[in-house]
C-alpha positions as a printed NumPy array, in Angstrom:
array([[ -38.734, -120.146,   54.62 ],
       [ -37.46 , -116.902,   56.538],
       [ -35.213, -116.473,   53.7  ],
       [ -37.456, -116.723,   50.917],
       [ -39.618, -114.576,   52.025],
       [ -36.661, -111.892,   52.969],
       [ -35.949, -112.101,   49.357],
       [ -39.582, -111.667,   48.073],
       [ -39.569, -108.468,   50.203],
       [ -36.061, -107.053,   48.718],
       [ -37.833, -107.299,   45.198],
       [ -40.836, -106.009,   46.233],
       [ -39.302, -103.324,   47.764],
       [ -36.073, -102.283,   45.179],
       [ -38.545, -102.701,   41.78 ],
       [ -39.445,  -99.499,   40.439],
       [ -42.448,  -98.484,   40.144],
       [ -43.17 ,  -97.129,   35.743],
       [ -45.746,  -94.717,   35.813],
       [ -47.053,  -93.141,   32.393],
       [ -45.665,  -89.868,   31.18 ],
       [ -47.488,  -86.482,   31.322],
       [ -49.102,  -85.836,   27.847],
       [ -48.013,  -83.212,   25.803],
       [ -49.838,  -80.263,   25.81 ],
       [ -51.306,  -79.161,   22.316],
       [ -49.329,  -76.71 ,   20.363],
       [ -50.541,  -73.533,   20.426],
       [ -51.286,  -71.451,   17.53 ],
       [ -52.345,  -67.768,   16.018],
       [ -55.481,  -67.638,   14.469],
       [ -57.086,  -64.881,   12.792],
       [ -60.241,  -64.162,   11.19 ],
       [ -60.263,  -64.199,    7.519],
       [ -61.686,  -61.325,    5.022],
       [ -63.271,  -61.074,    1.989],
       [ -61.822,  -57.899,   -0.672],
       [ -62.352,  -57.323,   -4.521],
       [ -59.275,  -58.915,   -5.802],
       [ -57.501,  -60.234,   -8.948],
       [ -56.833,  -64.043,   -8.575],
       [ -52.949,  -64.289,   -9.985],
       [ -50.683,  -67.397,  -10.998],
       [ -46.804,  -67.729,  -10.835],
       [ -45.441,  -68.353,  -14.342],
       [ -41.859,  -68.498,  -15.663],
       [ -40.407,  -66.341,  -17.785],
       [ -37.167,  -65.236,  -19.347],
       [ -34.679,  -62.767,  -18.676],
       [ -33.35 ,  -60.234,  -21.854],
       [ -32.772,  -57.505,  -22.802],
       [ -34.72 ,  -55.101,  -25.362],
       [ -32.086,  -53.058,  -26.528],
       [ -28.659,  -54.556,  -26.89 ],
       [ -25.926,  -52.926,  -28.466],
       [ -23.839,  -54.723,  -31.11 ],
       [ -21.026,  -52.114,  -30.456],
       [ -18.298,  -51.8  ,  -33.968],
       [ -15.432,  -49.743,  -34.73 ],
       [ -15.943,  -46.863,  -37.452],
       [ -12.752,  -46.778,  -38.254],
       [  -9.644,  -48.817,  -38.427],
       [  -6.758,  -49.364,  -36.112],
       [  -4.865,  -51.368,  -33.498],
       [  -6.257,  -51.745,  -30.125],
       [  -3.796,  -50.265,  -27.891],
       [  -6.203,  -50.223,  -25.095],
       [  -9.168,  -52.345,  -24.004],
       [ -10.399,  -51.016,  -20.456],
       [ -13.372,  -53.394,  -20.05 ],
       [ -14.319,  -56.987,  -19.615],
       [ -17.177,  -59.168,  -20.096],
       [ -20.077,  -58.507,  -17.297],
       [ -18.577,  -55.374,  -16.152],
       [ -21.195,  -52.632,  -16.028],
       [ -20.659,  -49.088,  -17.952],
       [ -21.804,  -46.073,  -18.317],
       [ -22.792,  -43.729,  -21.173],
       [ -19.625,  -42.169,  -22.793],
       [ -17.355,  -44.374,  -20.814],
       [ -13.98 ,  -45.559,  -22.553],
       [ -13.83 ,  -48.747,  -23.66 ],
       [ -11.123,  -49.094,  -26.431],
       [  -8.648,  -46.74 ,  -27.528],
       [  -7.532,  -47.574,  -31.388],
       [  -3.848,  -46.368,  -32.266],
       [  -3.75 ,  -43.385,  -33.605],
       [   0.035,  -42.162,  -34.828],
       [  -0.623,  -42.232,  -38.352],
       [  -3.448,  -40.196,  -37.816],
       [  -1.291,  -37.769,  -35.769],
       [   1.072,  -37.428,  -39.09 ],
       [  -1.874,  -36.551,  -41.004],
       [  -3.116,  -34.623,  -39.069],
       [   0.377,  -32.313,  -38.667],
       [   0.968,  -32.719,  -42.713],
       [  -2.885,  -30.768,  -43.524],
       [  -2.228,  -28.288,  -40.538],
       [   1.098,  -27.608,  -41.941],
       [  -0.988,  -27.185,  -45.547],
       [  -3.368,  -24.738,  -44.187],
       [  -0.666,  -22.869,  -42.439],
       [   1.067,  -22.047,  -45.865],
       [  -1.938,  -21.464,  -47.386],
       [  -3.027,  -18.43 ,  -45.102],
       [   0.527,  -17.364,  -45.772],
       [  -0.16 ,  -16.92 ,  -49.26 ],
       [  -3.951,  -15.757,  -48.568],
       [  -2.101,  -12.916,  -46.655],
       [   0.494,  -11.818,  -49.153],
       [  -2.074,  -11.775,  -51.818],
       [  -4.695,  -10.026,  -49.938],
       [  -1.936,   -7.317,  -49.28 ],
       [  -1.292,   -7.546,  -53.24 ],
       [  -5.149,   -7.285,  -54.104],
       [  -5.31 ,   -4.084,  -51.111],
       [  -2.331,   -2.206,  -53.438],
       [  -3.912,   -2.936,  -56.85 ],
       [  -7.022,   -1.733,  -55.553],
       [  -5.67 ,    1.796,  -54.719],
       [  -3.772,    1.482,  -57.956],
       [  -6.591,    0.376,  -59.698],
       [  -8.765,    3.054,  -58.498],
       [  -6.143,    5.833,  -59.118],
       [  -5.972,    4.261,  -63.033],
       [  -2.196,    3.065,  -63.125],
       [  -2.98 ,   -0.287,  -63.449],
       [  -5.385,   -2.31 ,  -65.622],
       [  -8.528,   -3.957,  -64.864],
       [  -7.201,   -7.354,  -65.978],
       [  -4.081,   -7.401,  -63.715],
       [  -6.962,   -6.758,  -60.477],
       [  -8.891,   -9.096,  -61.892],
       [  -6.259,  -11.863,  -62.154],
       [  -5.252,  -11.097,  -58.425],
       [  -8.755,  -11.227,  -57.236],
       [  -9.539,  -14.378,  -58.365],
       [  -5.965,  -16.01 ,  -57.101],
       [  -6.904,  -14.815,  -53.719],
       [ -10.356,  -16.56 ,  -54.224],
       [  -8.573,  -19.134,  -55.471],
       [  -6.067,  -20.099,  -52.34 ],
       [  -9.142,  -18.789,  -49.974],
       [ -11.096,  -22.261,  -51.893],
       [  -7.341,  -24.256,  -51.502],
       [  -7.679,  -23.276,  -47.624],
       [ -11.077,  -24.67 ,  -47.58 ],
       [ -10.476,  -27.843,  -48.856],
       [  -7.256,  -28.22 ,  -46.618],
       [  -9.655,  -27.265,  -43.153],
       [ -12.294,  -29.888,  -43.996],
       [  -9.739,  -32.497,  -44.847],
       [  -8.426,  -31.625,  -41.195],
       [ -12.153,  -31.575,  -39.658],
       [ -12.496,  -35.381,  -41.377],
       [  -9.58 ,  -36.471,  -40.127],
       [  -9.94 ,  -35.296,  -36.445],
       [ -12.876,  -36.786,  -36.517],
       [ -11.194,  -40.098,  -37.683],
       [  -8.919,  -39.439,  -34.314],
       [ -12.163,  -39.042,  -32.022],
       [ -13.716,  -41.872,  -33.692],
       [ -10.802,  -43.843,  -32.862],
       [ -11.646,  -43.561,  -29.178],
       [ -14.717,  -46.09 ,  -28.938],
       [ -17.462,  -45.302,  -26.087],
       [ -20.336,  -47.055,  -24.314],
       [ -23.494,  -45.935,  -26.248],
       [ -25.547,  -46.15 ,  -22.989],
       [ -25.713,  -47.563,  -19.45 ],
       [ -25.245,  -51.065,  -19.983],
       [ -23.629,  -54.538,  -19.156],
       [ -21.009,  -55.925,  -20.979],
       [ -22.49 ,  -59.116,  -22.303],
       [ -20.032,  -60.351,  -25.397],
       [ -16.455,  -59.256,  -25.762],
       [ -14.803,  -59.207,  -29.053],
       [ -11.429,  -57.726,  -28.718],
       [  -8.312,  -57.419,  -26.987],
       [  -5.555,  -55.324,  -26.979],
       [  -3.232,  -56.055,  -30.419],
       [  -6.293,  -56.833,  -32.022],
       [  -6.332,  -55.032,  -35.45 ],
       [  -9.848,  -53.805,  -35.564],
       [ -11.131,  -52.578,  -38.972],
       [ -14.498,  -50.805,  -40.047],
       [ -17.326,  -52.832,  -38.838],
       [ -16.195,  -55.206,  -37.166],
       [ -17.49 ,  -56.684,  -33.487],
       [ -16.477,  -54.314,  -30.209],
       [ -18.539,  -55.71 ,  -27.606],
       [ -22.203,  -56.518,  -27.262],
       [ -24.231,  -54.523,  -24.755],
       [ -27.71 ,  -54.451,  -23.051],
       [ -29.009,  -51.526,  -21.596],
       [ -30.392,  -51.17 ,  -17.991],
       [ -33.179,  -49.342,  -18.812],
       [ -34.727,  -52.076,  -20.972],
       [ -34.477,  -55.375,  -18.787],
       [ -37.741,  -57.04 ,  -19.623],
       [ -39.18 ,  -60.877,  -18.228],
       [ -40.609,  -62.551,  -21.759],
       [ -43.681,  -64.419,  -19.684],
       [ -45.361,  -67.511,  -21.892],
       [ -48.514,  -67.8  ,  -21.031],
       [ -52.285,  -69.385,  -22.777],
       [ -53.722,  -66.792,  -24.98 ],
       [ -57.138,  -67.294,  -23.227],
       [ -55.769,  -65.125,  -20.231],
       [ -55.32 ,  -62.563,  -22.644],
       [ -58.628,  -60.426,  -21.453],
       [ -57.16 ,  -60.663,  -17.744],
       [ -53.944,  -58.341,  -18.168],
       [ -53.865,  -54.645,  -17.991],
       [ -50.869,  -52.871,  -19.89 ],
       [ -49.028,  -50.727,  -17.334],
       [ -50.296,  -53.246,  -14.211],
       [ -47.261,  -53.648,  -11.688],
       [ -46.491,  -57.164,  -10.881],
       [ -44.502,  -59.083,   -8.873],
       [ -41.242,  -60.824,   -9.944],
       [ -38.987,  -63.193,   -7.988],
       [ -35.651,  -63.889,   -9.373],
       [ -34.882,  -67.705,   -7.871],
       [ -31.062,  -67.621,   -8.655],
       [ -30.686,  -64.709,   -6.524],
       [ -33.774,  -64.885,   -4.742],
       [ -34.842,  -60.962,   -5.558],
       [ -38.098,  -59.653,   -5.212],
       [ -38.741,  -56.909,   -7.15 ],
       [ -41.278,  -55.221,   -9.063],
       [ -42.091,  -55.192,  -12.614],
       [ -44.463,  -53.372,  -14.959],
       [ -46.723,  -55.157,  -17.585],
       [ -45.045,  -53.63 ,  -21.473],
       [ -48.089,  -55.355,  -23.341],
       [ -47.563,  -58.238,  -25.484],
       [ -45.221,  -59.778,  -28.368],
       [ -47.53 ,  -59.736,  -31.975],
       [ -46.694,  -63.288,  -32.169],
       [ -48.626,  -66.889,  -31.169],
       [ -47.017,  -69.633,  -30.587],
       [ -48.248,  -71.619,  -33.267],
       [ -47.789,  -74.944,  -31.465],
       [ -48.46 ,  -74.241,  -27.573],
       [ -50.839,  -71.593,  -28.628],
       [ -48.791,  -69.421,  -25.59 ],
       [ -48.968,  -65.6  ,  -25.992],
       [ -45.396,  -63.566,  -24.327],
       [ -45.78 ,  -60.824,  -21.696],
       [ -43.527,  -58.26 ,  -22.024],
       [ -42.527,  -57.234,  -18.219],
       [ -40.171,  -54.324,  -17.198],
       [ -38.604,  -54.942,  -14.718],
       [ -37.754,  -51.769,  -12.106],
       [ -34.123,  -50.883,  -10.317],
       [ -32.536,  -54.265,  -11.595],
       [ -28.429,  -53.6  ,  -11.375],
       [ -26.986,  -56.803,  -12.057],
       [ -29.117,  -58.547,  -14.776],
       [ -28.517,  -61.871,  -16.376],
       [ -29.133,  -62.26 ,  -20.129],
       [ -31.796,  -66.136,  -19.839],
       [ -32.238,  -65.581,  -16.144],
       [ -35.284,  -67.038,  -15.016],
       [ -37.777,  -65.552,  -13.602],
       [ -41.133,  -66.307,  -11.805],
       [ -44.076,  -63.465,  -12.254],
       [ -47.616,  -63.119,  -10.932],
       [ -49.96 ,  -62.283,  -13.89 ],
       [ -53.498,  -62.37 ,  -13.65 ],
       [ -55.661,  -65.17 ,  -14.167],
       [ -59.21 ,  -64.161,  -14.055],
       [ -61.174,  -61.277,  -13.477],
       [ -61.611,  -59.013,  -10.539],
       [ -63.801,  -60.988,   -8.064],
       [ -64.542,  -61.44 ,   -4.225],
       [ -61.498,  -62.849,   -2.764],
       [ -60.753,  -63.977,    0.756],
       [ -57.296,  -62.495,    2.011],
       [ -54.834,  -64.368,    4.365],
       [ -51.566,  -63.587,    6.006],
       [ -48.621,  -65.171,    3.949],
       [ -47.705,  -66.942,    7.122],
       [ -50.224,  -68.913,    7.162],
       [ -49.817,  -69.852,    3.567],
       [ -48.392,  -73.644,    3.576],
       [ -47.011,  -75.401,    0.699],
       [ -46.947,  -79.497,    0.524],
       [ -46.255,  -81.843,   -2.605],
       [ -46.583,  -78.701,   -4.898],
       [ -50.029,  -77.412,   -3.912],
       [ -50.724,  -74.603,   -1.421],
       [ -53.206,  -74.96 ,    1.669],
       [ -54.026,  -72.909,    4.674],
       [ -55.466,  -74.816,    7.873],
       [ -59.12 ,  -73.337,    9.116],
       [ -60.666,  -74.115,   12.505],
       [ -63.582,  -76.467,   12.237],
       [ -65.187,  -77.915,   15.076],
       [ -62.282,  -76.57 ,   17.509],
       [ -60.222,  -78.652,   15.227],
       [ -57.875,  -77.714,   12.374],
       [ -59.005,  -78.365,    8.927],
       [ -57.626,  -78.158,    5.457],
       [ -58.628,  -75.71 ,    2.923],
       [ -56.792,  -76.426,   -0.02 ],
       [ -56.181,  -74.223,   -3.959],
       [ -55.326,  -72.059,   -2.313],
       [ -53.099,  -70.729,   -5.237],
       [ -56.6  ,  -69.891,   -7.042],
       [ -58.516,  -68.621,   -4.578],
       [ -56.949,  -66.824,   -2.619],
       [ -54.945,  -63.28 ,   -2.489],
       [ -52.325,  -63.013,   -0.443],
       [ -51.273,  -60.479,    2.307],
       [ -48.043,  -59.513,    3.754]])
């Protein structure tokens, strides 16, 4: 008996003792009132990187590429080299007319001397009016050779300086169609190239929110492949329907874009209603769940959802 109940007291003594633990404390969170502003409700809608002028870039005149100092995606400037056609049979040509119009002037000289002598002589009466005559009109004569021989030297210098092929404007490479060797001949493919100062977002969206957009509104454009924000500015329209989606295409420019990818897509805000009374929230507070956007309000000193957001609300930084 004495040990039994030694025993009962050991386990009585040695069993813990499992108390509940402390409840968590509720999170605590910012609040903030909200406000009411005249505002344009706006949607996100994907668009289309391109470009609105684009170079397709062709020799003028023939040669062989001896040099081809760019490469596809590079980024050039305006009068920057990009291929330099051979040019040493232009070179011969162009030593062959210099050498013409060198001997020319040499006989322009000789017979202007002539025409100076028959003039005195002419003038004194011992020689004939024929004989001036005839020397006159050689000396207008090689004085029309010489002409001839300096344009054919203009047009062929200007064969030489076409032969050196330059960027038309501040662009990016976006085709290359040559390499050095290549025999290029007049008209054919150099490189294509878009320009920097026309990168536009081509924005489908229904023709009924036509009314809604200004021309010249700035907008905002997020680039999710490289996850830039930047601005754009609403270009007006393309004349053309869809004539099976009924979609009409924005036209947005964007602004200080360096690196630009021909297709890129693009998300912009455009407006989709009127100006109206709007209530403004902090973009933190902005939550996004199974695609739809909610913000949590206080009701009854406990959180409540207030969801479409997307629709109905504007949204501050």
């Amino acid at each position: 008996m004495r040990h039994y109940l030694a025993l009962v007291l050991v386990l009585f003594i040695t069993t813990p003792v499992f108390a509940e633990p402390p409840a968590a404390p509720p999170a605590l969170v910012k609040t903030t009132a909200l406000q009411s502003s005249l505002a344009t409700p706006t949607q996100s809608f994907v668009g289309t990187l391109y470009f609105d002028r684009i170079s397709q870039l062709s020799a003028e005149v023939s040669g062989r590429a001896d040099k081809v100092l760019f490469r596809e995606g590079d980024l050039v400037n305006k009068g920057q080299v990009l291929v330099q056609l051979n040019t040493d049979f232009i070179d011969k040509e162009l030593m062959r007319i210099q050498s013409l119009i060198d001997l020319t002037q040499a006989k322009l000289d000789h017979k202007k001397k002539d025409l100076a002598r028959y003039q005195q002589l002419l003038e004194q009466q011992a020689t004939s009016a024929t004989a001036y005559d005839q020397l006159f009109y050689s000396v207008a004569e090689i004085k029309a050779q010489k002409a001839a021989y300096t344009a054919e030297l203009e047009s062929t210098q200007i064969k030489k300086d076409k032969s050196v092929i330059l960027a038309p404007f501040n662009g990016r490479i976006l085709e290359k169609n040559i390499d050095i060797g290549n025999w290029a001949t007049t008209g054919s493919p150099i490189a294509r190239i878009g320009a920097l100062s026309d990168i536009f977002i081509q924005v489908p969206t229904s023709e009924t929110l036509l009314p809604f957009s200004t021309i010249g509104q700035r907008v905002d454009v997020w680039l999710p492949a490289t996850n830039q924000h930047l601005k754009g500015i609403h270009k007006g329209f393309r004349p053309v329907v869809d004539a099976q989606t009924k979609n009409i295409f924005s036209r947005i420019q964007l602004e200080q874009m360096t690196h630009p990818y021909e297709n890129m897509s693009a998300e912009v805000s455009l407006a989709t209603n009127s100006e109206s009374e709007q209530l403004l929230v902090p973009r933190d507070a902005l939550v996004t769940f199974n695609g739809q956007k909610f913000v949590y309000s206080i009701k009854e000193g406990k959180a409540a959802i207030m969801k479409e957001m997307s629709v109905y609300v504007q949204i501050k930084p």
